[in-house]
N, C-alpha and C positions, 0 to 999 in steps of 0.2 A: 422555534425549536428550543430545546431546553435540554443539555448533555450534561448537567449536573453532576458531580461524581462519577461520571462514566469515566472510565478507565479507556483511554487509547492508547495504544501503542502501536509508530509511528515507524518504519524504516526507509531511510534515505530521509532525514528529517533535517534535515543540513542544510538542504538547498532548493530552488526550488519549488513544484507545488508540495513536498514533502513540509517544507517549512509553514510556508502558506496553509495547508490543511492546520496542521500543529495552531497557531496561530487563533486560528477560526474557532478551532473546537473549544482552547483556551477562553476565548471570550462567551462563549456559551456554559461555561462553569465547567467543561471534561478535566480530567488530573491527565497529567501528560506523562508517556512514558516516549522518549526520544533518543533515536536508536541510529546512528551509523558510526562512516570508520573516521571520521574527522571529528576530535575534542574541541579544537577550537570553535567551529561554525556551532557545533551541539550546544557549545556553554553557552555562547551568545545567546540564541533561539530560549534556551532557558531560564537565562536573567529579564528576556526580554519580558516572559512569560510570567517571574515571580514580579517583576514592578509593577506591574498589572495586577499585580493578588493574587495572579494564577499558581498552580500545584504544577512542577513538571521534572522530572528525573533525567539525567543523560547515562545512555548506557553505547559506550564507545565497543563495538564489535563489528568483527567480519562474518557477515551470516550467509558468506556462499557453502558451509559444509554445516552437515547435519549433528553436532557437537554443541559446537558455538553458539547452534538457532535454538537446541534445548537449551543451554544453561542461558538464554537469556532472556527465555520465556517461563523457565521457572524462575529467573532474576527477579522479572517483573512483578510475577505471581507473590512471590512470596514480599516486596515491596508496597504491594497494591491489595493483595488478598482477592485480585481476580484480572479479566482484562474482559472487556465489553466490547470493543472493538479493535480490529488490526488492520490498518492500512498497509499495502505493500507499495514500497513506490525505490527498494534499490534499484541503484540500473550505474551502467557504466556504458559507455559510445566511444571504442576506439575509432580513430578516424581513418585508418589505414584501408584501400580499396578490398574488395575480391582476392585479385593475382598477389597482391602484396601483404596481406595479411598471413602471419602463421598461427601456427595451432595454440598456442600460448593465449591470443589475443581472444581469438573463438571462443576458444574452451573458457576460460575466466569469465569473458561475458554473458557465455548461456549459463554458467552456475551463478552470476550473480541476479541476472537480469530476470531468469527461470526458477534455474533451482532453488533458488532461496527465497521466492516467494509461495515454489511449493513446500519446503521445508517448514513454512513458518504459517504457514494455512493447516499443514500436519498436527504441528505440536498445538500451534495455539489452537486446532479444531477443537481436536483431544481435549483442553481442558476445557473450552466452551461445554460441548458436551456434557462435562460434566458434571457445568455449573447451570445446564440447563436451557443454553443457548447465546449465539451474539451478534455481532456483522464482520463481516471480512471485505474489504475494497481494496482492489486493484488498479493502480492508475496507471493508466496508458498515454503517453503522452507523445504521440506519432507528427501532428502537424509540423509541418516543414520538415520533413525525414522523407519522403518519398523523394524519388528522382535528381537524389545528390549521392554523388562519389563516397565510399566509405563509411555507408551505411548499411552492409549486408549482414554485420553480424548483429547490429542493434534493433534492426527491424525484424529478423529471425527472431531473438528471443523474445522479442516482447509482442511479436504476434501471436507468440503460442499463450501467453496470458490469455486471451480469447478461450481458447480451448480449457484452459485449467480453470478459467473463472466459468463455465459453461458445466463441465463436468462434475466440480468442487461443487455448483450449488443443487446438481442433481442429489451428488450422495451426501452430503449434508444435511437436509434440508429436512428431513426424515428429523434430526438431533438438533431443531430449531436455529441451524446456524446458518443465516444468511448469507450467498455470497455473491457479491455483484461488484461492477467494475467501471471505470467512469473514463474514459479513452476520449482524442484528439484528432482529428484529421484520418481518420482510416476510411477513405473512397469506399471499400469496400463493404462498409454496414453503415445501416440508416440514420439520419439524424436523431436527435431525441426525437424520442413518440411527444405529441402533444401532450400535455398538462407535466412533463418532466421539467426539471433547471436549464437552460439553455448559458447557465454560467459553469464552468469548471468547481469552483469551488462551492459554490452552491447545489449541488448535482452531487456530490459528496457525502454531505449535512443531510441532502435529500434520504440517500438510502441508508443512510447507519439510524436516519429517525425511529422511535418505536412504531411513529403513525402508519407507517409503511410497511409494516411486519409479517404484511400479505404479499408482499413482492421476490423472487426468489431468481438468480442471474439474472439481472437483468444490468447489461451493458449500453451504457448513457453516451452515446457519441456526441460531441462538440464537435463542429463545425464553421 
């Protein structure tokens, strides 16, 4: 695979497979646009990135509201002169049970965990489209989350990824913008189909490749 000047932009890039992805693309020659709400962990990930020769930018924001996801998607735009692909991968896991949880704790984590990876499939769709198309990846990262205490709200949001990555690639797809999602441990859908990555981060690489450009939702479960 070869991501040569491809422009990615990365949130939840901090930590992580966020970082790990960032990483990866870096060595394949992509320019990195690196996006959460931690300076420190960002800057690191990015020096990492330029002692390697690598290109990669930190852009410290909260993109659980619909404001912050535009200006940082024109940030990047107007930094980069486009974006080629967008990994989603914020997320936040209060650890607080069901009974014990208040709405504070909820609410925060379906906007960051949700809404702002729909927020930022919207805006950066938009400009794909405009630019004539790109990939969008969702990571899903559920193994070891079922059947422990104090995962009701992290498993709620990020099962609805499922849905929005499903949806997202129906009506896109029509404006060349590919959307697929690369998920961990969900019992509930099938392992990779045969000839897929049966690696996380390889399974990534897989669908933002051009070679692949005939592939449209198509959610990669690890196992």
């Amino acid at each position: 695979m070869n991501f040569k000047n491809k422009v990615v932009l990365i949130t939840g890039a901090g930590r992580g497979y966020g970082r790990e992805v960032a990483k990866a693309f870096a060595e394949q020659g992509a320019r990195l646009a690196l996006n959460d709400i931690s300076p420190l962990n960002l800057k690191r990930l990015a020096k990492e990135i330029e002692d390697t020769g690598g290109e990669a930018k930190v852009y410290v924001q909260d993109i659980a509201k619909k404001v912050p996801v535009q200006g940082l998607a024109m940030h990047v735009e107007d930094d980069f002169g486009k974006i080629d692909i967008l990994i989603n991968y914020s997320a936040v896991a209060p650890k607080k049970t069901l009974l014990e949880m208040d709405e504070w704790d909820w609410q925060r984590t379906l906007l960051v965990n949700l809404s702002a990876p729909f927020l930022m499939t919207q805006s950066v769709g938009r400009m794909m489209k405009e630019s004539g198309g790109g990939v969008i990846v969702n990571l899903i990262p559920l193994d070891g989350r079922w059947d422990k205490d104090g995962g009701t709200a992290y498993l709620s949001s990020t099962l609805g990824m499922v849905g929005l990555t499903h949806q997202a690639a129906r009506e896109l797809a029509a404006d060349h913008v590919r959307v697929h999602a690369v998920a961990t441990g969900i019992p509930q859908l099938h392992q990779a189909a045969e000839g897929h990555p049966s690696h996380f981060i390889e399974a990534v690489l897989y669908l933002c490749d051009d070679k692949q450009e005939e592939l449209a939702g198509e959610i990669i479960n690890i196992l």
